[in-house]
N, C-alpha and C positions, 0 to 999 in steps of 0.2 A: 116438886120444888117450885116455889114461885118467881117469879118473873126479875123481882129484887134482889133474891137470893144466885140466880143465877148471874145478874152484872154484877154482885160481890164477889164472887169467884173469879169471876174474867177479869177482874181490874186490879186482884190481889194476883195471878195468874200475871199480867203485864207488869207489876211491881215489879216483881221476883224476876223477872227475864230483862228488865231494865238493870237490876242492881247487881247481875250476875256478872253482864254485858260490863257492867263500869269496872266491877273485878277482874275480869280477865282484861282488861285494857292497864288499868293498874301494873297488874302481872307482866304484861307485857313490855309496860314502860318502864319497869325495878330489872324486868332481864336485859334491858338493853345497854341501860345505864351500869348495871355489872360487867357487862361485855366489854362495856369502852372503857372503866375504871382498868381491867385484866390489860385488856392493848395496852393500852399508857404503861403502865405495869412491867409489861415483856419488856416495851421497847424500852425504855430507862434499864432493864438490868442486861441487854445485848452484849455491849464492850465489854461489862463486865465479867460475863459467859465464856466470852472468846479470849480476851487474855488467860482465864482460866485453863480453858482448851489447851492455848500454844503452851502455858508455864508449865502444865503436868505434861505436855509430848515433848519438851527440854529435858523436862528432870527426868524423863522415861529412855530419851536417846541418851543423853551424858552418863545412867547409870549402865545401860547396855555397853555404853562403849568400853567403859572403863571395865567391866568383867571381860568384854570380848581382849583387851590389850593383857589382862591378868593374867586369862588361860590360854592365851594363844602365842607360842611362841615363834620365832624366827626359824630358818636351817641354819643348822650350826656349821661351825667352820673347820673344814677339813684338809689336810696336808695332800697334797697330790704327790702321788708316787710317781716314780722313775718305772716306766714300761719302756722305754727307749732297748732293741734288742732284745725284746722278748716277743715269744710268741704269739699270739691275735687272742688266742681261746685265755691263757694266761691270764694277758694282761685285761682284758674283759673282766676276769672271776675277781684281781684285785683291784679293779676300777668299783667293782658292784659292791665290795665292801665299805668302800669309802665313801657309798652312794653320789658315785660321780656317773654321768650318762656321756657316752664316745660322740665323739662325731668321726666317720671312716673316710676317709680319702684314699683311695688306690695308683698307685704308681710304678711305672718299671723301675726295676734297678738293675746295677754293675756289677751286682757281686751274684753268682751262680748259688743256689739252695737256698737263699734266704726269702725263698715268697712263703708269707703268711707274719710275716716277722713287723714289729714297729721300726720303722725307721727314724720319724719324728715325733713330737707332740708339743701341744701347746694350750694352756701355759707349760712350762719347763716342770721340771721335776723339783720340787720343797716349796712351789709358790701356796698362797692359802687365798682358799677362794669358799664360799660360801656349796653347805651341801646340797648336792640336785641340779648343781652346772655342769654344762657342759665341756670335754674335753675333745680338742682336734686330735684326730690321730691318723699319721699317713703312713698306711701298711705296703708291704711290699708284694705286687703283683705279679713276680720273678723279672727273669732275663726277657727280652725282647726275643731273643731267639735260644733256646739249650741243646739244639744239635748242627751239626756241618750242612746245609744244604749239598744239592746237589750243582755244579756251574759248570759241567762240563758240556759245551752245546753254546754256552754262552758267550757274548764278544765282553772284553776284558772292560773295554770303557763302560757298558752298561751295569757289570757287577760294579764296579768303584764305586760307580754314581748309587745304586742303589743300599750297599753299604754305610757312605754316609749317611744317607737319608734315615738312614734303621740306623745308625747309631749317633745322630744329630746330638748335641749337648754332652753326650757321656765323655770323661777323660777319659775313661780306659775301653774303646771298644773290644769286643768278645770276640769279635774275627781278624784278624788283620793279614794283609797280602806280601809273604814274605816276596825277595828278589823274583821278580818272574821269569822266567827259561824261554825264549822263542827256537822255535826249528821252524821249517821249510814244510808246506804242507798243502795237500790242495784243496783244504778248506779254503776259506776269506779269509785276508788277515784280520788278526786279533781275536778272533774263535780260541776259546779254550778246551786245549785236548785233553789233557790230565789234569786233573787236583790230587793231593796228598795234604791232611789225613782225607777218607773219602766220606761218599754222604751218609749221614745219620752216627755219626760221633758224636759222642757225647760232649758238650762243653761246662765243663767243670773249673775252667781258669782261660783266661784270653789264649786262643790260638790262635798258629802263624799258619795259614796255608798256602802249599808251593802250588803253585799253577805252571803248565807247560802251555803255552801258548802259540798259534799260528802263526810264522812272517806271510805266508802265502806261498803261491807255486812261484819259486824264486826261479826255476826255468826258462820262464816265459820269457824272449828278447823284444826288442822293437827296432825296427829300422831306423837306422841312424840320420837325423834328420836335416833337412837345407833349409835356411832361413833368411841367409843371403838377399837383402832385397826387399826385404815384407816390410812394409808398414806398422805402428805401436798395436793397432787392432787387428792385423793380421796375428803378428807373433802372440797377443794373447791368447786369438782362437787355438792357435797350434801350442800353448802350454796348458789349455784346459782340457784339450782330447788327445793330446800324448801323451808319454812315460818319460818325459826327459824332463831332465832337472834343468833348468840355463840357468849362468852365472852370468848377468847385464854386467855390462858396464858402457859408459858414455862418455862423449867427448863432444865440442861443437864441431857444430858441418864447415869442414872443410871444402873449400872453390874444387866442385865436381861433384860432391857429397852429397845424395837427395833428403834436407832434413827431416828428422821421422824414419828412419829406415832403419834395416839391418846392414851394416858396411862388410862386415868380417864374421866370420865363425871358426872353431876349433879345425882344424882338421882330425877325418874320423877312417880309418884305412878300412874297416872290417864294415859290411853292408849292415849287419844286425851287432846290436849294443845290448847287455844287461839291463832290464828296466829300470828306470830313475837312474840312470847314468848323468855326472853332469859334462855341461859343452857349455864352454866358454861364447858368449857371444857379445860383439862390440856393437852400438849403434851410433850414429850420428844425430845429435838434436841439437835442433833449433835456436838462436841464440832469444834472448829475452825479446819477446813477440811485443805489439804492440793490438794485439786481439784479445787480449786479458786471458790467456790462456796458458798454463804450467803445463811445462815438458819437462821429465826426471824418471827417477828412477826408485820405483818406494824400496829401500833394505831393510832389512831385520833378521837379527842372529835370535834364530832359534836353538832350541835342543835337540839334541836327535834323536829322532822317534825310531821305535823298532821296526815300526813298518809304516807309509805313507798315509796320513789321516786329512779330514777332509778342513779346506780352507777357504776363505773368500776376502778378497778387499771388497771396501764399502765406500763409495765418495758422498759427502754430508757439504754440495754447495752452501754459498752464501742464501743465495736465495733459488727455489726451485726444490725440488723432492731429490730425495736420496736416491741414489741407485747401485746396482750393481757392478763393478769396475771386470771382476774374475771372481768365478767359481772351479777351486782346483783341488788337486790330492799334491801331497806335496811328506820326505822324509823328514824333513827341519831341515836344521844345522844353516847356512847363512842361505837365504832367502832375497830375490829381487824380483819388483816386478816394473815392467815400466808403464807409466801414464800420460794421459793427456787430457787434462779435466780445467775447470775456469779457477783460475785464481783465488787465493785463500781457501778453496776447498778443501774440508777434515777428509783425511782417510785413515779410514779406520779397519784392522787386521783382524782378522777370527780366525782362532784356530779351533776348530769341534762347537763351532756356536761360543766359544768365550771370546771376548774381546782381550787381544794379546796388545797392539802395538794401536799408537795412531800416530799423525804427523801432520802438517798441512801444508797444503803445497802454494807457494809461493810463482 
């Protein structure tokens, strides 16, 4: 090939790759310009997209809802029976027909055989309440106690007390303490020696049970006492650690008279007296002091106890802490003690830990 012929080649060779070159640059500029025409395109039809979106998931929630409210019904409404008095399992089996669900409350009752039984409920029996609610129901867990204990051993004040307490709220408790019997005994007093009926009786309706009950060894005497003379703090000491009952009485101090004192006592012929015998004793007190201090004599008619239980005065000054005046045993029936505490001082009477009397002393 010659010389000519060969730079004909090459230069028809460079055409071709010059004109190729503008082709695909063409190409290039037609696809880009397609691209941006599409963007523009997307973007003008966006809103319109998305309202589409929201308006068919309306039309799609609104026609669910409306099938779901079609076929979907309520619990319907059912009449509540009267289980009141009837048995637990019972009234369960007619509650579950009625597709009614319990709620159970358990409580003692007053009447002997009816545990397992309805006592209440709530709503009332013909109310109308929707099916698959609940009903209260308070079942009967029996008697607090269905037989006699045993109390023999026992001191009479503690069974009372604990009685109440086990039958707190009921009208009609299940045991109750008929008249109680004391005799002479060398228990303590107030220990009970017999019960009737005995223990492990059945209780089928409120019983009355007898109790025979301690006074103590009523043999015991005590030396008949002199008082003659003591001071209001003496004679307290000597009514808190002997057996004699004294009956105060006062008068003012007479020119000779030591005020605060014992002046007179009973006369007692026999050396030894029955225990808690009473003996009259007279004192002489002070006329109205100018030391702010009350002289008297506290009284209070009590009841008469079967045997001597335990008592205390309490003095409640104006100002200063309370204290103890007398810690005593004492029968009832009329009651004195004498004082000497500051002015307008409460004094207050316990008989067994209860507050019986109070007064203030002037």
């Amino acid at each position: 090939m010659s010389k000519k012929e060969i730079e004909n080649s090459e230069n028809k060779e460079k055409s071709e790759k010059k004109e190729k070159k503008s082709f695909d640059l063409k190409k290039i500029k037609d696809f880009g310009l397609n691209i941006g025409k599409s963007y523009e395109s997307l973007q003008s039809s966006i809103p319109a997209l998305v309202f589409t979106c929201i308006a068919t998931f309306l039309i799609m929630l609104l026609f669910g809802l409306t099938i779901f409210l079609v076929n979907v019904k309520g619990p319907e409404q059912v009449l509540v029976p009267n289980v009141v008095g009837k048995n637990l399992e019972d009234a369960l089996i007619e509650m579950q027909v009625k597709e009614l669900y319990p709620k159970i409350n358990l409580r003692y009752s007053e009447i002997p055989g009816d545990k397992g039984q309805i006592l209440e409920q709530s709503p009332e029996a013909g109310a109308i309440v929707k099916g698959y609610s609940r009903v209260s129901l308070v079942v009967s867990r029996g008697v607090v106690v269905d037989t006699v204990g045993n109390y023999v051993g026992m001191n009479i004040d503690d069974l009372q007390i604990k009685l109440q307490t086990l039958f707190a709220g009921q009208t009609r408790p299940l045991i109750v303490l008929s008249d109680l019997e004391y005799k002479p005994d060398m228990s303590d007093a107030g220990t009970i020696l017999e019960q009737d009926p005995p223990e492990g009786t059945s209780i089928t309706e409120p019983v009355a049970v007898k109790l025979i009950v301690s006074r103590g060894p009523n043999y015991e005497n005590t030396r008949r006492p002199y008082v003659i003379g003591q001071s209001i703090n003496d004679l307290l000491q000597t009514i808190a650690r002997s057996k004699i009952v004294f009956d105060i009485t006062s008068h003012d101090a007479l020119e000779g008279e030591i005020p605060g004192t014992v002046v007179s006592q009973q006369q007692i012929e026999d050396e030894y007296i029955p225990n808690y015998s009473r003996v009259t004793v007279e004192m002489a007190m002070p006329k109205k002091s100018k030391d702010d201090i009350a002289y008297g004599i506290f009284q209070q008619k009590l009841a008469e106890y079967p045997y001597p239980v335990p008592m205390r005065l309490e003095a409640i000054p104006e100002e200063g802490d309370p204290f103890t005046i007398l810690n005593f045993v004492h029968p009832g029936g009329n009651l004195t003690i004498p004082y000497s505490v500051p002015q307008n001082t409460t004094l207050v009477l316990y008989v067994v830990d209860k507050m019986t009397a109070k007064k203030v002393a002037y």
